[in-house]
C-alpha positions in Angstrom: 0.0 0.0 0.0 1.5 3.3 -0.9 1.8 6.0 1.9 -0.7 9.2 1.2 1.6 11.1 -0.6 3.5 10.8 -4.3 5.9 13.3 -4.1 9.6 14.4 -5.4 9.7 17.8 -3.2 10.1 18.4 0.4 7.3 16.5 2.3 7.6 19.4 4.6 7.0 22.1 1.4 4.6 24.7 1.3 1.7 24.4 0.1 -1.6 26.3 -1.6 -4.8 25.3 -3.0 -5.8 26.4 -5.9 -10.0 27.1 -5.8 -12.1 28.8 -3.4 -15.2 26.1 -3.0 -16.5 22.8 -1.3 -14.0 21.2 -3.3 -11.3 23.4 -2.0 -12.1 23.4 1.5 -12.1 18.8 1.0 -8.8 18.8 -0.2 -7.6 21.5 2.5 -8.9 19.3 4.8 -7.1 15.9 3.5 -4.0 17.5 3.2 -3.9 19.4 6.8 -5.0 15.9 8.4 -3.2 12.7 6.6 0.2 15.0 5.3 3.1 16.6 6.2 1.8 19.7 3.8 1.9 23.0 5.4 -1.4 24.2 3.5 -0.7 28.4 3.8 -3.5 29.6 1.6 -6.2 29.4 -1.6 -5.6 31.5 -4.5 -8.2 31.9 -7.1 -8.1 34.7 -10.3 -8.2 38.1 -8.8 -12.0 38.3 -10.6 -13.6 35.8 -7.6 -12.2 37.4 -4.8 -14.5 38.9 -2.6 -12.6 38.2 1.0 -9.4 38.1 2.1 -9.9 34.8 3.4 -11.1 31.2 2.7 -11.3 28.4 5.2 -9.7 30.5 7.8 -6.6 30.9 5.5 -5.8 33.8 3.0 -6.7 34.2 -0.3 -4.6 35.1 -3.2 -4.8 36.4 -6.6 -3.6 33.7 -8.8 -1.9 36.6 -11.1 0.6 37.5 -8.2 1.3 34.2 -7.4 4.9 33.9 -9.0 6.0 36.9 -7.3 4.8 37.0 -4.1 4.9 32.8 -4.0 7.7 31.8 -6.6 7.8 28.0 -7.6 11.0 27.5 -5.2 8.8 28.6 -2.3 5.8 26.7 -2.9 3.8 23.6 -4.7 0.3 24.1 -5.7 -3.1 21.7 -5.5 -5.6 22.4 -8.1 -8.7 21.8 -6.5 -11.8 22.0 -8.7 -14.5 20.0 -9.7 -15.9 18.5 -12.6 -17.0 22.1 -14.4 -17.4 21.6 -18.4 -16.4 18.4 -18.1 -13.1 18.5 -16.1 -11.9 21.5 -18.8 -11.9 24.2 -15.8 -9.4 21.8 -13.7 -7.5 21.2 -17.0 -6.9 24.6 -17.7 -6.2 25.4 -14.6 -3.5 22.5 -14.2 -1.9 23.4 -17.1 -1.5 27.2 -16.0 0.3 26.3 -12.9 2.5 23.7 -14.8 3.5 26.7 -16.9 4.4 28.7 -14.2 6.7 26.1 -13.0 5.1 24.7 -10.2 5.4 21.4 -8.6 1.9 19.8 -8.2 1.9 16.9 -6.1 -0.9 14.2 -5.9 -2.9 13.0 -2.4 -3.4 9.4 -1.8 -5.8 9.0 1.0 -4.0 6.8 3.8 -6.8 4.3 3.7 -6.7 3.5 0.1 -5.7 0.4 -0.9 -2.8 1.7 -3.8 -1.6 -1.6 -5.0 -0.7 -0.6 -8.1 3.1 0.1 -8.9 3.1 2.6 -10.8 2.4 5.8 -9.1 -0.5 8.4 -10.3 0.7 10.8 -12.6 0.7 15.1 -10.3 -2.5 16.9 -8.8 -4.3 14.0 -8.6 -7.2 13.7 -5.9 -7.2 9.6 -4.3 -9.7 9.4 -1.4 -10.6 7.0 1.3 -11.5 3.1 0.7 -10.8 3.0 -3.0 -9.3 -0.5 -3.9 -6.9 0.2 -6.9 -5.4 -3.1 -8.0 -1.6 -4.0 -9.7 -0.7 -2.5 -12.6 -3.1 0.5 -12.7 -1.9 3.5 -14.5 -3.5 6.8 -13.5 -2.7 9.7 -15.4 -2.6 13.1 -14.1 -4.6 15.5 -12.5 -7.6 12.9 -12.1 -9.7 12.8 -9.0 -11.4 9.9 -7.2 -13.5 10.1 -4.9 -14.1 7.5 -2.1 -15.5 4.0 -2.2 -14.3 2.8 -5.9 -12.8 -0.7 -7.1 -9.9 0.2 -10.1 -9.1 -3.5 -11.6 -5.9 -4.6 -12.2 -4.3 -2.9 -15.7 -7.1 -0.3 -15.8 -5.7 2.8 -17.5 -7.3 6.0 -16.3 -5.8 9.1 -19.0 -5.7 13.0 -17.5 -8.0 15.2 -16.2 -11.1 12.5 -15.8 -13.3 12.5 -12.3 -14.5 9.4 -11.2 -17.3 9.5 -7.6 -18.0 6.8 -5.8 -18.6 3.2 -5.9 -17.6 2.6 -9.6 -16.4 -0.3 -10.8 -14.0 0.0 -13.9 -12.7 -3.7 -14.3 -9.5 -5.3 -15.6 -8.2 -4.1 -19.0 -10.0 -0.9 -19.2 -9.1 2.1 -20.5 -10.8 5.7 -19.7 -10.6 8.4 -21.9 -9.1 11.9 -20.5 -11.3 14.3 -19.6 -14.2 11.7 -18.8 -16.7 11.9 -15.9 -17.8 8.3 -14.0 -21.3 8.4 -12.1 -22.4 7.4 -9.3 -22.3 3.4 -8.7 -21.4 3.2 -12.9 -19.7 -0.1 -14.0 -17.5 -0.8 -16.7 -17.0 -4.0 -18.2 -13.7 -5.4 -18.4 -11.7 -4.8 -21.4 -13.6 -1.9 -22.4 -12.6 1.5 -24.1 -14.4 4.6 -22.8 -13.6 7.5 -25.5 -12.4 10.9 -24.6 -15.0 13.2 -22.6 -17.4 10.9 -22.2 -20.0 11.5 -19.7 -21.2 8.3 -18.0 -24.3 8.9 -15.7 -25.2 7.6 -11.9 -26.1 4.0 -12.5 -25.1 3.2 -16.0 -23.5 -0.2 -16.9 -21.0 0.2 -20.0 -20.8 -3.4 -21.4 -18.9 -2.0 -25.0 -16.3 0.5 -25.5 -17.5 3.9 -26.6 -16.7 7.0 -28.8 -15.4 10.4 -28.0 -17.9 12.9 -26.5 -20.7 10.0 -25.6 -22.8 10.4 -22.8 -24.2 7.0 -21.3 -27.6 7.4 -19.0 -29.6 4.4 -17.4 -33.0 4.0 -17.2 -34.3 5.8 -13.9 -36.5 4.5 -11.5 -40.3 5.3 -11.3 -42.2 6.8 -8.8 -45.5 4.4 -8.2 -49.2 5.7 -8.0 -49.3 3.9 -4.6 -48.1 5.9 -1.1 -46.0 3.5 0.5 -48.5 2.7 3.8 -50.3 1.1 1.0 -47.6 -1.4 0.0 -47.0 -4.4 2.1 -43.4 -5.6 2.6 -43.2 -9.3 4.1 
């Protein structure tokens, strides 16, 4: 099992969080509790900032980051959700790698990382996910809690996957794809890029680029429920 940190810089480094939502506030919290990161601040564009502060912790203008915060001095955590389709994240990711900052990725203590091949930077790796040998996950990918990642599953950049998903052996995801809710994906199966996969839905063939894969939903019955009798 791997410890909760991929990293190449100091474990004792600076660090600041790049978004000034839930999604923000999560990750300030996983990194203050199960790392040796010294989380100093959030810093989102200068256009969102209303307060001086987030979380207790100050807030930044992205634009004066590499003066005031130079890539020697500190790493940076994108934290952002799923927005048009993982693009806001991506963008953002990309800015920061420009600006020559180190980005390192968070594996949650109490995920089991049996994979040898470490996740590629900024990547999001949450509690109770079972991620089996041979896994490649690429960069800047977040996964939320309670997932199984079958052995030689290949998970590109910039994809978000939630909770309890299946994504068995041989798989591939395509970058910039979004896994719902208690999906499942066949094994040996090829998801195309930017596919959105709804809450529910079982892939059982590989897909193209841009799909979006939704399950039947459930339907409410005429009867209340003190009607229905459950033996």
């Amino acid at each position: 099992m791997y410890l909760c940190l991929v990293v190449t810089a100091n474990m004792m480094s600076n660090l600041i969080i790049v978004g000034a939502t839930s999604q923000a506030k999560l990750a300030h919290h996983y990194f203050r509790t199960d790392t040796e990161y010294n989380v100093i601040g959030f810093a989102v564009n200068r256009e969102y900032i209303s307060s001086d502060n987030f979380d207790k912790l100050q807030l930044i203008a992205l634009e004066d980051l590499e003066n005031d915060y130079p890539p020697d001095d500190v790493s940076l955590f994108v934290a952002v959700g799923y927005s048009d389709m993982n693009q806001k994240r991506a963008a953002l990711f990309k800015k920061c790698k420009e600006m020559g900052y180190f980005m390192p990725s968070y594996i949650s203590t109490k995920c089991n990382y049996l994979s040898n091949i470490p996740p590629g930077e900024n990547c999001l790796i949450l509690e109770d996910n079972t991620i089996q040998p041979y896994s490649e996950i690429g960069n800047n990918v977040t996964i939320w809690s309670g997932n199984h990642i079958g052995h030689d599953v290949k998970i590109l950049d910039h994809c978000f996957i939630t909770s309890h998903v299946v994504i068995s052996g041989f798989s591939k995801i395509g970058e910039y794809s979004f896994l719902g809710v208690n999906s499942t994906i066949r094994d040996g199966i090829e998801i195309g890029k930017c596919n959105l996969i709804g809450a529910g839905a079982t892939i059982m063939s590989s897909t193209q680029d841009n799909d979006v894969w939704m399950p039947p939903r459930s339907v409410k019955l005429s009867k209340s429920s003190n009607e229905i009798k459950i033996s």
